[in-house]
TORLO-904909 format. One record per residue (C-alpha): x, y, z; chain; residue number from 1. Coordinates in steps of 0.001 Angstrom, whole numbers, padded with zeros to 6 digits, always signed. Example, Ala and Ser with C-alpha at 12.3 -4.5 7.8 and 13.67 -1.06 7.14 Angstrom:
{{+012300; -004500; +007800}; A; 1}
{{+013670; -001060; +007140}; A; 2}
//
This chain:
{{+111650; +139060; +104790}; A; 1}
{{+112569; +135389; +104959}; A; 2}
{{+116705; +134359; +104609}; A; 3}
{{+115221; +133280; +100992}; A; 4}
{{+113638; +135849; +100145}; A; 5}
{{+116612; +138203; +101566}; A; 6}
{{+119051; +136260; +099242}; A; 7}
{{+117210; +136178; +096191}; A; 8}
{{+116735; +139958; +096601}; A; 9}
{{+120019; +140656; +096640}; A; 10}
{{+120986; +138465; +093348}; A; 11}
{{+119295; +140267; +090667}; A; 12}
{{+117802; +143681; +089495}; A; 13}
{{+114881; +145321; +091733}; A; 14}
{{+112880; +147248; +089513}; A; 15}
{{+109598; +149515; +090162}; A; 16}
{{+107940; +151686; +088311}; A; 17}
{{+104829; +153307; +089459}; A; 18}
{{+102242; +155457; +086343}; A; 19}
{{+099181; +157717; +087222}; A; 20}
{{+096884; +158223; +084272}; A; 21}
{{+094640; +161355; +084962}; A; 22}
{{+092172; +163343; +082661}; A; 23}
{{+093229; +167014; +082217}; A; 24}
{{+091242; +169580; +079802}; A; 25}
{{+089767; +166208; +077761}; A; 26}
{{+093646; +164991; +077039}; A; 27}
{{+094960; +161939; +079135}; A; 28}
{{+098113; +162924; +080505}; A; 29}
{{+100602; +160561; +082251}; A; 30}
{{+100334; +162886; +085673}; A; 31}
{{+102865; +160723; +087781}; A; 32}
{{+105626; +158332; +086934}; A; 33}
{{+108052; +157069; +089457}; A; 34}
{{+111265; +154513; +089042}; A; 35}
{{+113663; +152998; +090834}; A; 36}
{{+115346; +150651; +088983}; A; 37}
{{+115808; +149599; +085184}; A; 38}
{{+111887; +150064; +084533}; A; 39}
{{+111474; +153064; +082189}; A; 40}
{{+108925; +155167; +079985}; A; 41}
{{+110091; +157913; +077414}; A; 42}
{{+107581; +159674; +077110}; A; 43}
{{+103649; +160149; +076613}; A; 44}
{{+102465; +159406; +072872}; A; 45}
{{+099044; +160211; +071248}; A; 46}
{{+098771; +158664; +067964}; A; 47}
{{+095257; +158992; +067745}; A; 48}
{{+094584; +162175; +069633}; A; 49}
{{+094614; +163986; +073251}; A; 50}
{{+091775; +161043; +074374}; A; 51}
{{+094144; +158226; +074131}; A; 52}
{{+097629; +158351; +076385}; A; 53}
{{+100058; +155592; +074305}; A; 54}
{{+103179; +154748; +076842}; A; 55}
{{+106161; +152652; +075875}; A; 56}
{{+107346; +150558; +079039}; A; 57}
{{+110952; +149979; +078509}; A; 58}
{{+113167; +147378; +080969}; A; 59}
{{+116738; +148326; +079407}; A; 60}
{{+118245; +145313; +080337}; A; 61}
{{+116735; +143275; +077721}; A; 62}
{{+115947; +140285; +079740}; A; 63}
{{+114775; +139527; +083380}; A; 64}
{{+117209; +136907; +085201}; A; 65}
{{+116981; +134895; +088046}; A; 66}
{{+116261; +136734; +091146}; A; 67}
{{+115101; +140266; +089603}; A; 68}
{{+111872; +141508; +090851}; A; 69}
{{+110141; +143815; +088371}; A; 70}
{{+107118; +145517; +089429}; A; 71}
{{+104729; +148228; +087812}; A; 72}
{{+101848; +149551; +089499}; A; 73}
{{+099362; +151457; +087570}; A; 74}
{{+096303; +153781; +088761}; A; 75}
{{+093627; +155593; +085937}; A; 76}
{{+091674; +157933; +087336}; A; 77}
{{+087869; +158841; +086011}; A; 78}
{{+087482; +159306; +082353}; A; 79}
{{+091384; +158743; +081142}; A; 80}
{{+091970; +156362; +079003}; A; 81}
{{+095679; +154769; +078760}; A; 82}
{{+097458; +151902; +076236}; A; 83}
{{+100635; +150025; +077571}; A; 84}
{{+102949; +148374; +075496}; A; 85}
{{+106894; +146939; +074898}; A; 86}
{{+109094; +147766; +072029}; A; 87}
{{+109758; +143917; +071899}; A; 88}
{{+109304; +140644; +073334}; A; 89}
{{+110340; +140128; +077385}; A; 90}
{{+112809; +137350; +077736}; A; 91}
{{+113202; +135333; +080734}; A; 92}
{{+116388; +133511; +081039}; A; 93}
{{+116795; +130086; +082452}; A; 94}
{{+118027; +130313; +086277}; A; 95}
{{+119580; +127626; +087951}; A; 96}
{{+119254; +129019; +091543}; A; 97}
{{+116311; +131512; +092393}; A; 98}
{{+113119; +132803; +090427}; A; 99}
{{+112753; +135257; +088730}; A; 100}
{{+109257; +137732; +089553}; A; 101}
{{+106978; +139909; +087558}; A; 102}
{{+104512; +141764; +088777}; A; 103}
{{+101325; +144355; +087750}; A; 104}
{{+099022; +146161; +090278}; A; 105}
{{+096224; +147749; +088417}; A; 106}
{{+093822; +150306; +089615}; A; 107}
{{+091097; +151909; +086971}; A; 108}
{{+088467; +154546; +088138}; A; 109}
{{+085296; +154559; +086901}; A; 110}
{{+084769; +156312; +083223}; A; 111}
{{+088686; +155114; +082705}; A; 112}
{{+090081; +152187; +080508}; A; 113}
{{+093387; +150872; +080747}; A; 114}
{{+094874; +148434; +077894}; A; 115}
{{+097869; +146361; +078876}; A; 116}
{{+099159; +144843; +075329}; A; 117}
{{+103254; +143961; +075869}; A; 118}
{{+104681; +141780; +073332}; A; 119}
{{+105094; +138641; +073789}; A; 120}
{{+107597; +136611; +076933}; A; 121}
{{+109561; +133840; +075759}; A; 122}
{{+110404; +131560; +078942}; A; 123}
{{+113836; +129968; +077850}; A; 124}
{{+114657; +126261; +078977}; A; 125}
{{+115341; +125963; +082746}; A; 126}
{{+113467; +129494; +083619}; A; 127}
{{+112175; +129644; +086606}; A; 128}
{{+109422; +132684; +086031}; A; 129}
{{+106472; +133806; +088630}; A; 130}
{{+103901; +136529; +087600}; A; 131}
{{+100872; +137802; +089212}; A; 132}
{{+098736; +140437; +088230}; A; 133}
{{+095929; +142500; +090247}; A; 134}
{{+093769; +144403; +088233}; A; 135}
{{+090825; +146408; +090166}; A; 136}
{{+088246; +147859; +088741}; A; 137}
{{+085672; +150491; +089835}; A; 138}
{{+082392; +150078; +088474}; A; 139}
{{+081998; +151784; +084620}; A; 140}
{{+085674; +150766; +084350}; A; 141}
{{+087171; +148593; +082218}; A; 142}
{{+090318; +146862; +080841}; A; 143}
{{+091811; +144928; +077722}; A; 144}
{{+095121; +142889; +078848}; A; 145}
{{+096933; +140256; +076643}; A; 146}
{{+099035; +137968; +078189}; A; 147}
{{+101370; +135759; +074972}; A; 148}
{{+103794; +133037; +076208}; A; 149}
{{+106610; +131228; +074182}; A; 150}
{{+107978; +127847; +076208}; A; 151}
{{+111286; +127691; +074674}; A; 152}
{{+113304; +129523; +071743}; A; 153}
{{+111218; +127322; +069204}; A; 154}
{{+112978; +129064; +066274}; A; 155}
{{+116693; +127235; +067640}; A; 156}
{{+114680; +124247; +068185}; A; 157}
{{+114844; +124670; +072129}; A; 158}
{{+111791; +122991; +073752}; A; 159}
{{+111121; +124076; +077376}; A; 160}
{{+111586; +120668; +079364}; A; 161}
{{+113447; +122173; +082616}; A; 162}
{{+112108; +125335; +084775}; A; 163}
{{+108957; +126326; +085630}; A; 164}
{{+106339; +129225; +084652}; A; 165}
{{+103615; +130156; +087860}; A; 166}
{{+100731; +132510; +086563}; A; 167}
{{+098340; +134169; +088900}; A; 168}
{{+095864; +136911; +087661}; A; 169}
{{+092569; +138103; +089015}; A; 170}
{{+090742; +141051; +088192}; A; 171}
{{+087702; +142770; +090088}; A; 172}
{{+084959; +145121; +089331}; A; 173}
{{+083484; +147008; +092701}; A; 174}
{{+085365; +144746; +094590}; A; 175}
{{+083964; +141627; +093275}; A; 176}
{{+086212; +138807; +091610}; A; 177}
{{+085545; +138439; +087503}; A; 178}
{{+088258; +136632; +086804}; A; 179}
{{+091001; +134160; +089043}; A; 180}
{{+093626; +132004; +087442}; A; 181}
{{+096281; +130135; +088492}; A; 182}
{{+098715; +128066; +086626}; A; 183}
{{+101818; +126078; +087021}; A; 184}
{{+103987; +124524; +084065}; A; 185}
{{+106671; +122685; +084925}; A; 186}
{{+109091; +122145; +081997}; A; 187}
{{+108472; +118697; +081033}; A; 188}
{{+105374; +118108; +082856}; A; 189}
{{+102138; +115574; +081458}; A; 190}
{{+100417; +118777; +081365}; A; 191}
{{+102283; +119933; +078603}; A; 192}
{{+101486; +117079; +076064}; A; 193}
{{+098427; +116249; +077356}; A; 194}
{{+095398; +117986; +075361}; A; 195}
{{+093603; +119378; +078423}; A; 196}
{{+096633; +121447; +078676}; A; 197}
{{+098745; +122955; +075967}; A; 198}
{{+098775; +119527; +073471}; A; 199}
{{+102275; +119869; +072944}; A; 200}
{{+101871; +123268; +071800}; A; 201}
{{+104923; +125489; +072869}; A; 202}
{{+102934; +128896; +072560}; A; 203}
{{+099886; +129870; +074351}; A; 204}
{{+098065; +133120; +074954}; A; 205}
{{+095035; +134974; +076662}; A; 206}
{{+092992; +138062; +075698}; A; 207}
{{+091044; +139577; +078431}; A; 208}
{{+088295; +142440; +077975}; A; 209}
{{+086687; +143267; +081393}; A; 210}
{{+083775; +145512; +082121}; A; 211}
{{+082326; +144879; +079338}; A; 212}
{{+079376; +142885; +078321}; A; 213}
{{+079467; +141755; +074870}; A; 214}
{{+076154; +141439; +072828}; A; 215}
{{+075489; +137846; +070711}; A; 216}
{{+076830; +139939; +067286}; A; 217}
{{+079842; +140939; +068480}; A; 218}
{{+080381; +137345; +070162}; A; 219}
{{+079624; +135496; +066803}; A; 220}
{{+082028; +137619; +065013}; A; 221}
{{+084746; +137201; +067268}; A; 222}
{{+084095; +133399; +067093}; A; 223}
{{+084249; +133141; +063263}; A; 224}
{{+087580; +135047; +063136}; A; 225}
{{+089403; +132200; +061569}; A; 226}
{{+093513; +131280; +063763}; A; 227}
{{+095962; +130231; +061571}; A; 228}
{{+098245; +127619; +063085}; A; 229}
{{+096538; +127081; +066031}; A; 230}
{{+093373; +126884; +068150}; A; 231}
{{+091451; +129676; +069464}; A; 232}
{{+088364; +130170; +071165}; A; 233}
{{+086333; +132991; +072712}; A; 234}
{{+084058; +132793; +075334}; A; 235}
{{+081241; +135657; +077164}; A; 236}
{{+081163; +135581; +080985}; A; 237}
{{+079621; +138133; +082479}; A; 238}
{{+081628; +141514; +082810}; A; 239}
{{+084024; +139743; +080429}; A; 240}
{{+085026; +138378; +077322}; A; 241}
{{+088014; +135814; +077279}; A; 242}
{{+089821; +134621; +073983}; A; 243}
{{+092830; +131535; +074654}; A; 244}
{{+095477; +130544; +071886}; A; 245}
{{+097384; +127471; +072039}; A; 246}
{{+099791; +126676; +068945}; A; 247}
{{+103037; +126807; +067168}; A; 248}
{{+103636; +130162; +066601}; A; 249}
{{+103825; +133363; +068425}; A; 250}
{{+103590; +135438; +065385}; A; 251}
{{+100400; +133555; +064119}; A; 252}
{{+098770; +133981; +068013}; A; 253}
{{+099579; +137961; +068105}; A; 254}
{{+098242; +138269; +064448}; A; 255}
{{+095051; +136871; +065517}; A; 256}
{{+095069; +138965; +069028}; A; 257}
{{+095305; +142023; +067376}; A; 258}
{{+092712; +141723; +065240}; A; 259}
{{+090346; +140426; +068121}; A; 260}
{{+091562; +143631; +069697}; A; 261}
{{+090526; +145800; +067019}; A; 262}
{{+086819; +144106; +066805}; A; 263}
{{+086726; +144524; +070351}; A; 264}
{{+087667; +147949; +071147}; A; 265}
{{+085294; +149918; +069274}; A; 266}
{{+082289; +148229; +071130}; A; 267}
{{+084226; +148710; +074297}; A; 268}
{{+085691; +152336; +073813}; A; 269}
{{+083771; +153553; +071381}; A; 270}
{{+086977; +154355; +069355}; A; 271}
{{+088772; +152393; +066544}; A; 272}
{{+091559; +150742; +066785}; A; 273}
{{+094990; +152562; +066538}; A; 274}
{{+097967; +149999; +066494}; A; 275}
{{+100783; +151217; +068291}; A; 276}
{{+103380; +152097; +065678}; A; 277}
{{+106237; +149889; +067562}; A; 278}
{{+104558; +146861; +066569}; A; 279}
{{+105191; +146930; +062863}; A; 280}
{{+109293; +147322; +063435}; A; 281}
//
């Protein structure tokens, strides 16, 4: 470890939590979780039957801080099928000395889906935020993630124009890349304003489904699903179907998530959707 790295590791909270999804008897059971640190789970949910493990990832201190690490790494093994949420939006606080780090390790066995739907992050003014995600999938695997980002408190009026927010996700089927982005907003930066970035818009999002190869039907009607205040837009790759939101409101961009979600799923999972029952307090 670097003297940099040593310092900022010793100036906020390190938190890991570690989940094994397995299939037992047809019910998806949570067969492993580890912690060390303020990264929780209370307890396995099933809404909508033994198929279907619902888990509640809780970080108790509310907000993540200049130099706290938080880290969750996540396996599925064949044929279970697991949905991760938040009970509420992740706040990262501005940081005038070191960054603060997220990060997701994701490995899905074949016959096993994994959906990775936290509320939404709100990067205050002056945050300095990196996140990186690794999702790996075997082949007949496949994954839903949404990824929602406020710059700013916008309902105070607070624009992000100091800080910086570094993304960096890739996800792989049989060892092949489908997907690699990386981003860097600087508070402040052209980028921001300019309309081959965000266009001034202080909320942006991205909907991933991955293993999955959606047919022209299911494409049109996920085009035609109308955003209110804001722009969306869906594209097919293959192995994947991406949807991006940039606008004014994080409300507006979940709203229109979700119900992308729920078109999506069924074609994916072959089950309906089943909202998780935190989202409507």
């Amino acid at each position: 470890m670097t003297s940099s790295a040593a310092q900022d590791a010793s100036t906020g909270w390190q938190a890991r939590i570690a989940l094994d999804y397995r299939l037992s008897g047809g019910r998806s059971v949570l067969a492993r979780r580890e912690h060390v640190g303020p990264l929780r789970v209370q307890k396995a949910l099933y809404p909508e039957g033994d198929a279907v493990c619902h888990t509640l990832l809780l970080h108790p201190p509310g907000g993540v801080a200049g130099g706290d690490t938080l880290q969750a790494d996540i396996a599925a093994a064949g044929g279970a099928h697991a949905l991760i949420t938040t009970p509420g939006a992740t706040k990262w606080y501005r940081s005038a000395g070191p960054a603060a780090q997220s990060g997701l390790s994701m490995h899905i066995g074949s016959g096993a889906c994994v959906e990775w739907l936290p509320q939404e992050a709100i990067v205050f003014d002056g945050a300095r935020a990196h996140i990186a995600s690794r999702i790996e999938l075997d082949a007949g695997a496949c994954f839903i993630g949404l990824d929602l980002y406020c710059l700013g408190r916008t309902a105070s009026g607070e624009r992000f124009v100091r800080g910086e927010l570094k993304l960096d996700t890739r996800i792989t089927r049989a060892g092949k890349t489908l997907w690699l982005e990386q981003a860097r907003l600087d508070g402040a930066a052209p980028l921001l304003q300019s309309a081959a970035g965000l266009a001034g818009a202080p909320v942006f999002g991205t909907l991933l489904c991955a293993g999955f190869d959606a047919d022209d039907a299911l494409l049109a009607a996920c085009r035609a699903l109308p955003c209110a205040r804001g722009d969306g837009g869906v594209t097919r790759l293959p192995g994947l179907l991406v949807a991006r939101y940039r606008g004014a409101c994080s409300q507006s961009a979940r709203a229109w998530f979700v119900h992308l979600w729920s078109m999506v799923r069924p074609a994916m999972t072959g089950r309906a959707a089943q909202p998780p029952r935190i989202w409507a307090t």
